[in-house]
C-alpha distance (Angstrom), angle and dihedral (degrees) to the residues before:
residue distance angle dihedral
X1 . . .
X2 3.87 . .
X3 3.86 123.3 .
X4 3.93 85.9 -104.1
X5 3.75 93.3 55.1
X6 3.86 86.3 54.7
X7 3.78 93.8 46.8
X8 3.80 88.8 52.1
X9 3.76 95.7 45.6
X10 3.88 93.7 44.9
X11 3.63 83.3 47.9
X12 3.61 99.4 51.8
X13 3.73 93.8 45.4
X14 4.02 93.7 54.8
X15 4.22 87.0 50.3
X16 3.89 86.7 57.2
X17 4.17 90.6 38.4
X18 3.94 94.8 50.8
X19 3.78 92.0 42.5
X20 3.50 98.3 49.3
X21 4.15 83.5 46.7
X22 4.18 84.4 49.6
X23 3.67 89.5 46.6
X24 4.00 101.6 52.2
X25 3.96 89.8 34.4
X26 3.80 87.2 65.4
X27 3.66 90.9 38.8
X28 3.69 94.7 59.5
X29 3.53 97.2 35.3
X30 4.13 100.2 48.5
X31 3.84 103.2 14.3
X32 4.17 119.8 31.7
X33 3.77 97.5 64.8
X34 3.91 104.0 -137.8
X35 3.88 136.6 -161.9
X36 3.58 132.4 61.3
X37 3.80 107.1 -74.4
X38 4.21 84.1 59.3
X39 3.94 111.4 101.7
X40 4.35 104.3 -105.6
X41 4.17 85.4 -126.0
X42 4.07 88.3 53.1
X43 4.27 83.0 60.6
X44 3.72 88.6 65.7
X45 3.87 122.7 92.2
X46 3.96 123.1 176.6
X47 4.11 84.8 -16.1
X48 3.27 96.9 -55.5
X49 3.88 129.0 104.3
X50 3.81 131.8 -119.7
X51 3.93 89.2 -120.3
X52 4.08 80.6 53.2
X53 3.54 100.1 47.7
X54 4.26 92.1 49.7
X55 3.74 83.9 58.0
X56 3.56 93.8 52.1
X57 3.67 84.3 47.0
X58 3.68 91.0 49.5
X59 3.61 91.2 51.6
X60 3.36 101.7 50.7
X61 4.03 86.9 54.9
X62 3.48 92.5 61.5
X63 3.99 96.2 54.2
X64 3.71 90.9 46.8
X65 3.84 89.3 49.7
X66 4.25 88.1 53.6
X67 3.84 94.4 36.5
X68 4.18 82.4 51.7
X69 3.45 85.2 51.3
X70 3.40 100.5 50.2
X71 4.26 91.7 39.7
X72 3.44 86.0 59.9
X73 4.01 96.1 49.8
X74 4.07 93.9 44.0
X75 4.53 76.0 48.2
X76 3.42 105.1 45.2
X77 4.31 95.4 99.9
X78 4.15 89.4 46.2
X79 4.04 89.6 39.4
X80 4.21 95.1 47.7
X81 3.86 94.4 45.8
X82 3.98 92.3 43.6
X83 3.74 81.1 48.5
X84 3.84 95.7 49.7
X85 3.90 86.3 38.5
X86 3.93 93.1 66.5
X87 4.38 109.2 25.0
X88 4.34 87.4 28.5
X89 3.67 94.4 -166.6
X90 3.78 102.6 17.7
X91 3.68 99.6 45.7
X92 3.89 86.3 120.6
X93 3.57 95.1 56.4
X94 3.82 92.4 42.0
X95 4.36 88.6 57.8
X96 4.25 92.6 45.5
X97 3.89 83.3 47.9
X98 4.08 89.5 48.1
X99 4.28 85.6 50.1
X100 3.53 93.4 45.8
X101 3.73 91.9 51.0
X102 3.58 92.3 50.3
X103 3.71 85.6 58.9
X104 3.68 89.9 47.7
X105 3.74 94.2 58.8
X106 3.65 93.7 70.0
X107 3.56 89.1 44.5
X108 3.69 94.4 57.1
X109 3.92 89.4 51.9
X110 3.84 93.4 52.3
X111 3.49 89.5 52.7
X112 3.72 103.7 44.9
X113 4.60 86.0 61.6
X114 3.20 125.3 80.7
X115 3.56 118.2 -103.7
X116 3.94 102.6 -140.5
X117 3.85 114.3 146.2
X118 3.65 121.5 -131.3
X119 4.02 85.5 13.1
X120 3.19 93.6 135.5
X121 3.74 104.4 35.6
X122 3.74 96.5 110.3
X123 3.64 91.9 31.7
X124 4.31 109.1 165.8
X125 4.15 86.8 8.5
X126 3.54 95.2 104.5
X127 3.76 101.6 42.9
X128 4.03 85.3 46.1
X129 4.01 89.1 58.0
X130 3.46 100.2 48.9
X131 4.28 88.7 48.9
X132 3.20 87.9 46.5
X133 4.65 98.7 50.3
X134 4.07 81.8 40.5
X135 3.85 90.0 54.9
X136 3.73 94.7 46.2
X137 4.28 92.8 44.6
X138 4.20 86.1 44.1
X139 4.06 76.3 60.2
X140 3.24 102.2 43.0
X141 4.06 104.9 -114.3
X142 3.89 125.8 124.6
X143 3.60 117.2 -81.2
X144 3.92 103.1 -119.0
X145 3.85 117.6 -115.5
X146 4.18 111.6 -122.5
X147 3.69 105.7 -95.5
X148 3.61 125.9 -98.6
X149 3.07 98.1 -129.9
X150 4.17 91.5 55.7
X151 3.42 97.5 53.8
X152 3.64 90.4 52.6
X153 3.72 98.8 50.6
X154 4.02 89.8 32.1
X155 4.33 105.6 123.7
X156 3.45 98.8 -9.3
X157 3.98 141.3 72.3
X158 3.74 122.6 -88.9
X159 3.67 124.5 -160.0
X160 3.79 134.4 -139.9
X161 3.59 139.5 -148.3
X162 3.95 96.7 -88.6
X163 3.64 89.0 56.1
X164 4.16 98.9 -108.5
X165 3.22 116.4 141.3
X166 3.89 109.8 -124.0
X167 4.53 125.8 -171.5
X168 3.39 129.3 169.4
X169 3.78 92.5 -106.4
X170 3.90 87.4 69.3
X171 3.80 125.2 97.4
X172 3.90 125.1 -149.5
X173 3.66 88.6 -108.0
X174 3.87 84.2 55.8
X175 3.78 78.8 65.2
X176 3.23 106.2 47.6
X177 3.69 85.5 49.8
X178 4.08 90.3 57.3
X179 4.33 100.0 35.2
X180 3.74 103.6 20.2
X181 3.18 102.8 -121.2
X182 4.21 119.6 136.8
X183 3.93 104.2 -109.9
X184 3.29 98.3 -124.2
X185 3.88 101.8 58.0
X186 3.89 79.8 55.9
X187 4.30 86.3 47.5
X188 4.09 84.6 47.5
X189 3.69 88.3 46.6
X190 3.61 84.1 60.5
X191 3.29 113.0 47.0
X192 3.79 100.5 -104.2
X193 3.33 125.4 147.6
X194 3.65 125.9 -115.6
X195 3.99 96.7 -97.1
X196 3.93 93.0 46.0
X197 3.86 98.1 138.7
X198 3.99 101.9 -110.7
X199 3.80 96.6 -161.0
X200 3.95 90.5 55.9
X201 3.18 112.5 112.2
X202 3.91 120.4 -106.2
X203 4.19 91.9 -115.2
X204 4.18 89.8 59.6
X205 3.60 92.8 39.0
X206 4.16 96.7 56.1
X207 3.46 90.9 53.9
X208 3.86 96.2 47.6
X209 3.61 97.6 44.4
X210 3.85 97.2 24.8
X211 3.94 101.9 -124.4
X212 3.70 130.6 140.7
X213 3.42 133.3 -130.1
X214 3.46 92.1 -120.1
X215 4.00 84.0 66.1
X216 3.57 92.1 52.3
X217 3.62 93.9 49.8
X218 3.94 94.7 46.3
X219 3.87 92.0 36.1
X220 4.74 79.2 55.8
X221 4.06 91.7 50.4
X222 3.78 93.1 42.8
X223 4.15 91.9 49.5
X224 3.72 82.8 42.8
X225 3.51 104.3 54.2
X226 3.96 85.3 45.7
């Protein structure tokens, strides 16, 4: 094949690569519903998962990163004279400026969020509880009172019989890390199924499963004392 064919076929294949990353980027962003108050079967999208399609999406980055890579090798001739072409002397300068910037772009994203930790821990949670208090006034039952229990564990660390410290922030591997026991005979303990995420934290994973804390910290002393 001639250089040109490669150019065109490298081409070709990043048009399909950056479409495809287009296509699932608006996917996950308007479409898949995400966070924990979303129904699981709401996740899926032509059979496949949202956790599926981000590693398609993933995927797809990383052959448009190499078939960049390898544009810009089969490009370098046409890319250095346009270069020289339009800065003459300082075309060199004008292409580490151009890589720098490219750098910079991502730079000037991370700076324009907010950096607030845990500010999305309990992303969608809100917006599910209030859906779910107007559905039960639309029919007519009493609007539940938060638990006790929550607002006493709510932002800060509760502590259970065996003396760990436990938060919301923590995951069950967390756990195991602290007491030794394998998270999932503390997920079993618990009720969760066998594709509970273990290395979610503890706050998501209440509110999907509907546990307390007080269960996790019972369900720790009981495995403890075993």
């Amino acid at each position: 094949m001639k250089k040109t064919d490669w150019q065109y076929l490298i081409d070709t294949l990043l048009f399909l690569c950056i479409v495809g990353i287009v296509v699932i980027g608006f996917l996950m962003g308007l479409v898949i519903p995400k966070g924990p108050t979303a129904a699981e079967s709401a996740k899926y999208f032509l059979g496949l998962h949202r956790h599926q399609w981000g590693n398609i999406h993933f995927y797809l980055s990383i052959a448009f990163t190499a078939l960049v890579i390898i544009h810009l090798i089969l490009s370098w001739k046409w890319i250095k004279g346009k270069a020289r072409q339009i800065f003459k002397g300082r075309w060199d300068t004008a292409l580490i400026i151009t890589a720098i910037a490219s750098i910079l772009v991502l730079f000037l994203f991370w700076s324009l969020f907010p950096k607030v930790p845990g500010a999305y821990e309990d992303h969608g949670i809100r917006a599910g509880e209030r859906a779910k208090r107007q559905q039960l006034a639309k029919e007519g039952y009493p609007i539940p009172e938060e638990k006790e229990e929550e607002k006493l564990t709510k932002g800060r660390m509760a502590e259970d019989t065996s003396g760990i410290l436990i938060t919301g922030r923590m995951t069950l591997y967390d756990i195991e890390n602290e007491t030794g026991i394998p998270a999932r005979k503390i997920a079993d303990k618990l009720g969760l199924p066998s594709n509970a995420p273990l290395n979610e934290s503890l706050g998501r994973l209440r509110k999907r499963y509907l546990f307390t804390m007080q269960e996790v910290r019972d369900a720790i002393a009981n495995l403890m004392k075993k």
